[in-house]
C-alpha positions as CSV (number, residue, x, y, z in Angstrom):
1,X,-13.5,-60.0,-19.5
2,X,-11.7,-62.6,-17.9
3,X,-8.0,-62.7,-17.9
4,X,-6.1,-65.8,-19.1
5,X,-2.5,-66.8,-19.6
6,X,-0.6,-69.8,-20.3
7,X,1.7,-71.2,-17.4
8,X,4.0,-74.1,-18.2
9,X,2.0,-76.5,-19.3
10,X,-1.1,-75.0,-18.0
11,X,-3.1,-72.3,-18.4
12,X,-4.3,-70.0,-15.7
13,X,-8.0,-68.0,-15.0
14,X,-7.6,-65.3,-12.5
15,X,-10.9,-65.7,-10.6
16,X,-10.0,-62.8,-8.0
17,X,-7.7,-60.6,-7.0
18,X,-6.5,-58.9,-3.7
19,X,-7.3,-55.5,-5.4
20,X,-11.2,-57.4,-5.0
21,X,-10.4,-58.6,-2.3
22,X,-8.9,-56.1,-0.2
23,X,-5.9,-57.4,0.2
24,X,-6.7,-60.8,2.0
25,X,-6.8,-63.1,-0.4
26,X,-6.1,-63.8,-4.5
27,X,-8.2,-66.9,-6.6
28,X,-7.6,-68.3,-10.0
29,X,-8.2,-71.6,-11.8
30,X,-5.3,-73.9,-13.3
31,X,-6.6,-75.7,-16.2
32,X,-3.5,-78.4,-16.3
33,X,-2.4,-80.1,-19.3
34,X,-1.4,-83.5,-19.0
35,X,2.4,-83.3,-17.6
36,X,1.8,-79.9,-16.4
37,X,3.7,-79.2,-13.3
38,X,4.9,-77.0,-10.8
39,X,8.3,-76.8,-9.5
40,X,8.9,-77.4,-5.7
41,X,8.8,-74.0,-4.1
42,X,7.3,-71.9,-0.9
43,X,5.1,-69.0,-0.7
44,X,4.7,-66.7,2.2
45,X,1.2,-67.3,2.2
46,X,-1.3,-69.6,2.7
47,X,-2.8,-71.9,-0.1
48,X,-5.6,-73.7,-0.8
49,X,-5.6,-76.2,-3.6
50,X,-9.5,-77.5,-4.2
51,X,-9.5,-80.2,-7.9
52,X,-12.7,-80.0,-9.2
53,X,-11.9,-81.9,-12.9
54,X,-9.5,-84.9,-13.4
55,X,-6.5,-86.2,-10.7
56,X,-3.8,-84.0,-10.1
57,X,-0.7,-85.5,-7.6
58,X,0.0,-82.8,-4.7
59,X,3.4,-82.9,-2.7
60,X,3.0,-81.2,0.7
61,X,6.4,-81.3,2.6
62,X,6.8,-84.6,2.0
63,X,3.7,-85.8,2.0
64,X,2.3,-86.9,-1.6
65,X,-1.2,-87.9,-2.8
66,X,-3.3,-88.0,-5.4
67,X,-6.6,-86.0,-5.6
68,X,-9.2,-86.4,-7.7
69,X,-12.5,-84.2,-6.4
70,X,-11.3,-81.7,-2.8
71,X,-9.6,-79.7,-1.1
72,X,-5.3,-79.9,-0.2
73,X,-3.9,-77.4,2.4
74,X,-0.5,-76.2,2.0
75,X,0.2,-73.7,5.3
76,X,2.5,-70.6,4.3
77,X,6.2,-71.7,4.4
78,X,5.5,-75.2,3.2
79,X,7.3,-76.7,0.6
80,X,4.8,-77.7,-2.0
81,X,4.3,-78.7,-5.8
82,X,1.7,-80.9,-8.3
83,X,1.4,-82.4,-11.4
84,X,-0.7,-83.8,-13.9
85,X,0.4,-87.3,-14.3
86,X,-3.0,-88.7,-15.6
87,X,-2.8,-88.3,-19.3
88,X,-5.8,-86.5,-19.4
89,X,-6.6,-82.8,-18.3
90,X,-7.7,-81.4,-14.8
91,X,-8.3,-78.5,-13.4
92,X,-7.7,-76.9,-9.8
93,X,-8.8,-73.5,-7.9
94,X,-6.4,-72.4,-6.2
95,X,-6.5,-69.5,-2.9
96,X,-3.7,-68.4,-1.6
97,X,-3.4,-65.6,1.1
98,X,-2.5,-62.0,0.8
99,X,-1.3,-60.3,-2.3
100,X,1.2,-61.4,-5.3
101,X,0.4,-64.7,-6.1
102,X,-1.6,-63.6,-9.1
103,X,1.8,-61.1,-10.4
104,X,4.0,-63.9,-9.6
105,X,2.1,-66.2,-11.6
106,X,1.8,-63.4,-15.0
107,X,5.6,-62.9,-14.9
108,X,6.5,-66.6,-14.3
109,X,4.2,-66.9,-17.9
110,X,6.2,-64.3,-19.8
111,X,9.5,-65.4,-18.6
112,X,8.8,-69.4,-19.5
113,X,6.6,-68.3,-22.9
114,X,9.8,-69.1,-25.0
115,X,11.3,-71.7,-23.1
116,X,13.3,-72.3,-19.6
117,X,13.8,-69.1,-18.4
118,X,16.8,-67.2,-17.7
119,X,18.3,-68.2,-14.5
120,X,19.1,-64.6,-13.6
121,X,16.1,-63.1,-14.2
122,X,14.2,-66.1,-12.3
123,X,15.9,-65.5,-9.5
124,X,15.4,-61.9,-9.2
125,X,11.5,-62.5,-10.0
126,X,11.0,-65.1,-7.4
127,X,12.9,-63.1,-4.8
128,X,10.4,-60.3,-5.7
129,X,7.5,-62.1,-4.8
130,X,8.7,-64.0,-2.0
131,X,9.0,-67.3,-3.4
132,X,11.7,-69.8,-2.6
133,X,12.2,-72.6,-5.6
134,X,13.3,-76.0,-3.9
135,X,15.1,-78.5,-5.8
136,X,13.0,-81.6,-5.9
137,X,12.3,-84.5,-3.1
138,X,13.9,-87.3,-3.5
Protein backbone atom coordinates (compact mmCIF):
# COMPACT_ATOMS: atom_id res chain seq x y z
CA UNK A 1 0.00 0.00 0.00
CA UNK A 2 1.10 3.27 -0.67
CA UNK A 3 1.93 5.68 2.11
CA UNK A 4 0.30 9.17 2.28
CA UNK A 5 0.36 12.09 4.66
CA UNK A 6 -0.80 15.46 4.71
CA UNK A 7 2.05 18.36 4.57
CA UNK A 8 0.87 21.92 5.00
CA UNK A 9 -1.26 22.44 2.58
CA UNK A 10 -0.31 19.52 0.66
CA UNK A 11 -0.32 16.07 0.71
CA UNK A 12 2.54 13.86 0.15
CA UNK A 13 2.96 10.13 -1.82
CA UNK A 14 6.18 8.52 -0.97
CA UNK A 15 7.09 6.99 -4.37
CA UNK A 16 10.56 5.57 -3.16
CA UNK A 17 12.73 5.31 -0.55
CA UNK A 18 16.51 5.15 0.05
CA UNK A 19 15.86 1.75 1.92
CA UNK A 20 14.70 0.94 -2.20
CA UNK A 21 16.98 2.61 -3.21
CA UNK A 22 20.02 1.84 -1.49
CA UNK A 23 20.69 4.65 -0.11
CA UNK A 24 21.21 7.05 -3.21
CA UNK A 25 18.20 8.57 -3.71
CA UNK A 26 14.41 9.07 -1.99
CA UNK A 27 10.99 9.99 -4.46
CA UNK A 28 7.63 11.14 -3.55
CA UNK A 29 4.77 13.09 -5.14
CA UNK A 30 3.35 16.56 -3.71
CA UNK A 31 -0.18 16.92 -4.56
CA UNK A 32 -0.38 20.86 -3.64
CA UNK A 33 -3.45 22.55 -2.66
CA UNK A 34 -3.93 25.88 -3.93
CA UNK A 35 -1.68 28.23 -1.43
CA UNK A 36 0.29 25.28 -0.49
CA UNK A 37 3.85 26.26 0.23
CA UNK A 38 7.04 25.54 1.36
CA UNK A 39 9.14 27.56 3.54
CA UNK A 40 12.59 28.81 2.25
CA UNK A 41 15.10 26.26 3.46
CA UNK A 42 18.36 24.08 2.27
CA UNK A 43 18.92 20.50 2.14
CA UNK A 44 22.22 18.67 2.07
CA UNK A 45 21.22 17.00 -0.94
CA UNK A 46 20.32 17.38 -4.20
CA UNK A 47 16.73 17.88 -5.55
CA UNK A 48 14.85 17.46 -8.41
CA UNK A 49 11.55 19.18 -8.71
CA UNK A 50 9.63 17.72 -12.13
CA UNK A 51 5.44 19.45 -12.31
CA UNK A 52 3.56 17.16 -14.12
CA UNK A 53 -0.23 18.72 -13.16
CA UNK A 54 -1.12 22.56 -12.80
CA UNK A 55 1.75 25.70 -12.21
CA UNK A 56 3.57 25.76 -9.22
CA UNK A 57 6.10 29.03 -8.61
CA UNK A 58 9.79 27.62 -7.69
CA UNK A 59 12.37 30.05 -5.93
CA UNK A 60 15.93 28.85 -6.57
CA UNK A 61 18.43 31.23 -4.77
CA UNK A 62 17.06 33.95 -6.03
CA UNK A 63 15.95 32.97 -9.07
CA UNK A 64 11.94 32.62 -9.32
CA UNK A 65 9.71 31.10 -12.11
CA UNK A 66 6.76 29.62 -12.76
CA UNK A 67 6.46 26.03 -14.06
CA UNK A 68 3.81 24.46 -15.49
CA UNK A 69 4.91 20.84 -17.22
CA UNK A 70 9.27 20.02 -16.30
CA UNK A 71 11.86 19.71 -14.52
CA UNK A 72 13.63 22.55 -11.79
CA UNK A 73 17.09 21.77 -10.30
CA UNK A 74 17.92 22.86 -6.99
CA UNK A 75 21.88 21.70 -6.26
CA UNK A 76 22.41 20.62 -2.57
CA UNK A 77 23.00 23.77 -0.41
CA UNK A 78 20.67 25.99 -2.33
CA UNK A 79 18.29 27.92 -0.84
CA UNK A 80 15.00 26.89 -2.32
CA UNK A 81 11.04 26.99 -1.77
CA UNK A 82 7.48 26.80 -4.09
CA UNK A 83 4.04 27.55 -3.96
CA UNK A 84 0.88 27.07 -5.35
CA UNK A 85 -0.39 30.44 -6.28
CA UNK A 86 -2.73 29.28 -9.10
CA UNK A 87 -6.04 28.72 -7.46
CA UNK A 88 -6.20 25.48 -8.64
CA UNK A 89 -4.28 22.21 -7.70
CA UNK A 90 -0.88 20.79 -8.98
CA UNK A 91 1.12 18.25 -8.41
CA UNK A 92 5.12 17.81 -8.44
CA UNK A 93 7.63 14.66 -8.11
CA UNK A 94 10.15 15.45 -6.32
CA UNK A 95 14.00 13.49 -6.05
CA UNK A 96 16.22 14.44 -3.76
CA UNK A 97 19.60 12.73 -3.06
CA UNK A 98 20.63 10.46 -0.28
CA UNK A 99 18.59 9.54 2.71
CA UNK A 100 16.09 11.60 5.05
CA UNK A 101 14.11 13.62 3.00
CA UNK A 102 11.24 11.17 3.18
CA UNK A 103 11.60 11.25 7.50
CA UNK A 104 11.97 14.86 7.41
CA UNK A 105 8.93 15.30 5.45
CA UNK A 106 6.61 12.56 7.99
CA UNK A 107 7.75 14.52 11.10
CA UNK A 108 7.41 18.01 9.60
CA UNK A 109 3.47 16.50 8.97
CA UNK A 110 2.98 15.45 12.60
CA UNK A 111 4.47 18.45 14.09
CA UNK A 112 2.25 21.04 11.70
CA UNK A 113 -1.05 18.53 11.93
CA UNK A 114 -2.53 20.86 14.63
CA UNK A 115 -1.19 24.03 13.72
CA UNK A 116 2.30 26.10 13.53
CA UNK A 117 4.52 24.05 15.20
CA UNK A 118 6.46 24.52 18.22
CA UNK A 119 9.47 26.46 17.64
CA UNK A 120 11.54 24.32 19.88
CA UNK A 121 10.73 21.19 18.63
CA UNK A 122 11.16 22.58 14.85
CA UNK A 123 14.34 23.43 15.51
CA UNK A 124 15.64 20.34 16.90
CA UNK A 125 13.77 18.32 13.99
CA UNK A 126 15.28 20.34 11.15
CA UNK A 127 18.73 20.22 12.78
CA UNK A 128 18.18 16.40 12.72
CA UNK A 129 17.81 16.11 9.25
CA UNK A 130 20.07 18.65 8.07
CA UNK A 131 17.82 21.28 7.05
CA UNK A 132 18.47 24.94 7.43
CA UNK A 133 14.94 27.14 7.37
CA UNK A 134 15.71 30.61 5.77
CA UNK A 135 13.61 33.54 6.42
CA UNK A 136 12.09 34.61 3.11
CA UNK A 137 13.65 36.68 0.01
CA UNK A 138 12.74 39.87 -0.13
Amino acid sequence: MTETFPLMGARAVVLATADETHGAWEQFELRLGPGARSPRHTIAGDKLFHVVDGTVTVLVGEQERSVSDGPVFVPAGTAHCYRNDSGADARMVVTVTGRGQIDFLRGMSRLTADGPPDQAALAEHTAAHGVTLLPPSS
